[in-house]
C-alpha positions as CSV (number, residue, x, y, z in Angstrom):
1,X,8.2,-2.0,3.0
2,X,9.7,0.0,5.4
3,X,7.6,0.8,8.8
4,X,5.8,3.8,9.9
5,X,7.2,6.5,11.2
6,X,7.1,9.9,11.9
7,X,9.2,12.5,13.5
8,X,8.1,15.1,15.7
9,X,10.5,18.2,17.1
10,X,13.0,16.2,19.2
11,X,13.6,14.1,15.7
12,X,13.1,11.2,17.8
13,X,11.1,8.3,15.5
14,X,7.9,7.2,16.8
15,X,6.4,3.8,15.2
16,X,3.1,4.3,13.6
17,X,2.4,0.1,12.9
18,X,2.8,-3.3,14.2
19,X,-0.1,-2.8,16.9
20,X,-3.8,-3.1,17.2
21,X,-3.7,-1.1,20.2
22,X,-5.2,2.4,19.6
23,X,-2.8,3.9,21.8
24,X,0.1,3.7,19.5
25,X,-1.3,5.7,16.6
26,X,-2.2,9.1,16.1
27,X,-4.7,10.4,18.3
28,X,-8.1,12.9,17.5
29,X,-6.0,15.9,17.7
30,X,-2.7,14.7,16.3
31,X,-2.3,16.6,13.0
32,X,-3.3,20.1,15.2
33,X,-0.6,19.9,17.8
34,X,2.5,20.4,15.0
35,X,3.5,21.3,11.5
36,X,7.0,19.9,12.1
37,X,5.9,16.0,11.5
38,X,7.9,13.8,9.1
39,X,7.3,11.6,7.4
40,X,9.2,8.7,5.0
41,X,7.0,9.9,1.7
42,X,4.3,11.3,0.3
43,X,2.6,7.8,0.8
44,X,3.1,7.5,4.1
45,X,1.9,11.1,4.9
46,X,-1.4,9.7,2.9
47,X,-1.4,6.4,4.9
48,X,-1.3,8.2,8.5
49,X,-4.0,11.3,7.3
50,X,-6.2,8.7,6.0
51,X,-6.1,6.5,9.5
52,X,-6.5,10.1,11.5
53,X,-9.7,11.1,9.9
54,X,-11.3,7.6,9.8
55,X,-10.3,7.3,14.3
56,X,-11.6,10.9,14.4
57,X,-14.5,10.7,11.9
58,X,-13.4,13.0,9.1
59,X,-13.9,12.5,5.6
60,X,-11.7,14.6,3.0
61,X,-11.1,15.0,-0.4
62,X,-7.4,15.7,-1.8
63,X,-7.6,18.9,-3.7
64,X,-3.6,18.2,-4.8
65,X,-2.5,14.8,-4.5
66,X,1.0,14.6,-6.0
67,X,4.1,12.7,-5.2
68,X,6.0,16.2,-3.9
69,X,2.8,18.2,-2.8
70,X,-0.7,17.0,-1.1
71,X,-3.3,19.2,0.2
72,X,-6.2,18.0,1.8
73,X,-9.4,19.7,3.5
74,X,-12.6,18.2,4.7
75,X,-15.6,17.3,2.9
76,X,-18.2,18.7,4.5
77,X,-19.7,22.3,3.6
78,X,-18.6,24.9,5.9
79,X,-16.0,23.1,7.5
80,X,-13.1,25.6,6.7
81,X,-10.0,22.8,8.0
82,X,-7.0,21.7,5.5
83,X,-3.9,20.5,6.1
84,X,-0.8,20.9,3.5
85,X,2.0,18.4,3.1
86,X,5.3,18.5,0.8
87,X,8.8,17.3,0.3
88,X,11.9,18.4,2.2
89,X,15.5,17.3,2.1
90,X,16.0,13.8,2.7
91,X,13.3,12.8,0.4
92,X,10.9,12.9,3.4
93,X,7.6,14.3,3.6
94,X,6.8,17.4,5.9
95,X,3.5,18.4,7.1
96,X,3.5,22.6,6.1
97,X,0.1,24.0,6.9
98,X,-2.6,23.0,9.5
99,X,-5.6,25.6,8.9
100,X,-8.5,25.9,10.4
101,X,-10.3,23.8,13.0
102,X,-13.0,20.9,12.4
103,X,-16.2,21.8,13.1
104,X,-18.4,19.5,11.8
105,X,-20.0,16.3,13.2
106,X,-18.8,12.4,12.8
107,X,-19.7,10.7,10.0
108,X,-19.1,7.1,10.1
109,X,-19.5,6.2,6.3
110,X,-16.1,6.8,4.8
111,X,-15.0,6.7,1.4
112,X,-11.2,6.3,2.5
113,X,-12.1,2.8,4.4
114,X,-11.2,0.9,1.4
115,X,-11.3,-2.7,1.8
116,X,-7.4,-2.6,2.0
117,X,-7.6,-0.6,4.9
118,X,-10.3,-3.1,6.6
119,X,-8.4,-5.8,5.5
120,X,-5.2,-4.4,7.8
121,X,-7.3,-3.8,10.7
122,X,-8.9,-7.7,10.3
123,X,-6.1,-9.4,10.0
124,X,-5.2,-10.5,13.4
125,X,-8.6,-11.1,13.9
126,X,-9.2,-13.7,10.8
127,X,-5.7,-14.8,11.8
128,X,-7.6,-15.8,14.8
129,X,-10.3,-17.2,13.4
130,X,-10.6,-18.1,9.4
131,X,-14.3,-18.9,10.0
132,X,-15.3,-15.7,11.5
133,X,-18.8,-14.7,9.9
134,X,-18.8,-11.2,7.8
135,X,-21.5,-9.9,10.2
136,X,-19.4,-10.4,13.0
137,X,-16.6,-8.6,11.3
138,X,-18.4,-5.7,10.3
139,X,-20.1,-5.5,13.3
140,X,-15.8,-5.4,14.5
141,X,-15.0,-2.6,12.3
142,X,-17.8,-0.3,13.4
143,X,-16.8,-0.8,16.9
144,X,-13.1,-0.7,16.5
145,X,-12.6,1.4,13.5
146,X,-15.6,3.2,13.8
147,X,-16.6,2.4,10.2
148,X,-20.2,1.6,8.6
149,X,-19.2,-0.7,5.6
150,X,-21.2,-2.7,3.4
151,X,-21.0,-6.8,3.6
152,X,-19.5,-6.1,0.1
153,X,-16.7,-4.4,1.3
154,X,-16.2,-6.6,4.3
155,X,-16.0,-9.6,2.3
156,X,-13.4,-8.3,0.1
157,X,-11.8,-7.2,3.1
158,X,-11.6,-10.7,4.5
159,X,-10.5,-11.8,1.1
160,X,-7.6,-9.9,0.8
161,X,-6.5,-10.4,4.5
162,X,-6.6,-14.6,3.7
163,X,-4.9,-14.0,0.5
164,X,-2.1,-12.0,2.9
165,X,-1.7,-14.7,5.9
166,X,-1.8,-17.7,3.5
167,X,0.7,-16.1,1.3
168,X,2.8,-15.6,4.6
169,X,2.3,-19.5,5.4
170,X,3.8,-20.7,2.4
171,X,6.7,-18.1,2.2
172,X,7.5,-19.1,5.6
173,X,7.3,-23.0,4.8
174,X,9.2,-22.2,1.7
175,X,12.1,-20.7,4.1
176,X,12.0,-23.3,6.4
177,X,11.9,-26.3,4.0
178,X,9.1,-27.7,4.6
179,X,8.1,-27.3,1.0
180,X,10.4,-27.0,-1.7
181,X,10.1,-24.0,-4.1
C-alpha cells in the first residue's frame, strides 16, 4: 500500500501517515484553506475526509461515492457545508468544491470511527501493551481521537490491531529465518 499523501499548490508531497503525532495530519480547517489538494485515489481522498471530520467533530454522509466522483456534506440539519472530489490526469484525486462553512456543534459519536479506524489509532498503543484493558482503551480514543465508542467496537478494535502486529511478527520471523515457511 502506498503512503499518504497529498499535494498542495507548490506540488510538493506532504506525508499524511506513519505518526501518532496530531501535528502531522490535517488540521480543523484543512479541507477550507484549498481546492487544489491531491490526492493518490478516490480512497485516499475518503481516508483523509474521514480522519478530518472525526479530529474536527463532523459527521457526514456521502451523497456520491464513486471511484471517479465523491461528494460529501454534513449530517446535521441546517448545516449547509459540502465538499466535492473527482479524478484528474494522473489517475489522482482532486478536491473540486469546498461550499459552505460548518456551523454546527461537535458531536463525538461517529459513524465513520469504524473499528478499522480505532484499530489504526491503537496499535502502537497495544503494541505497547497486549494486556491493556478495553476501558482503558476507550477511555484512549475519546481523549485522543475524540471518539465515544462502544466496548463492542473497542474490542473489535483491539482484535484487529493483534491480528495486524502478530501477523507482522511472523512475516518478519519468516524473513529472517527464524521460522521456516
Amino acid at each position: 500500500m502506498k503512503t499518504g499523501f497529498l499535494m498542495m499548490g507548490n506540488d510538493e508531497p506532504k506525508s499524511l501517515h506513519g505518526s501518532d503525532n496530531e501535528d502531522s495530519l490535517p488540521k480543523h480547517d484543512f479541507f477550507s484553506e484549498s481546492t487544489n489538494i491531491k490526492f493518490h485515489n478516490a480512497k485516499h481522498f475518503r481516508e483523509v475526509l474521514r480522519d478530518w471530520c472525526i479530529r474536527g467533530g463532523f459527521d457526514i454522509e456521502y451523497v456520491k461515492n464513486e471511484k471517479v466522483k465523491v461528494t460529501a456534506k454534513c449530517k446535521i440539519e441546517g448545516c449547509n457545508w459540502r465538499i466535492r472530489a473527482s479524478l484528474v490526469m494522473n489517475d489522482c484525486s482532486q478536491i473540486k468544491t469546498i461550499e459552505g462553512a460548518h456551523n454546527c456543534a461537535r458531536t463525538y459519536d461517529y459513524m465513520l470511527a469504524k473499528a478499522s479506524y480505532l484499530a489504526k489509532r491503537m496499535e502502537s498503543a497495544i503494541r505497547d501493551h497486549h494486556n491493556i484493558p478495553i476501558l482503558q482503551l476507550r477511555n484512549n480514543s475519546l481523549e485522543k481521537c475524540k471518539v465515544d465508542v462502544s466496548r463492542q467496537k473497542v474490542q473489535r478494535a483491539k482484535r484487529e490491531a493483534l491480528e495486524k502486529i502478530r501477523g507482522a511478527v511472523l512475516c518478519n520471523m519468516k524473513k529472517s529465518g527464524i521460522m521456516k515457511p
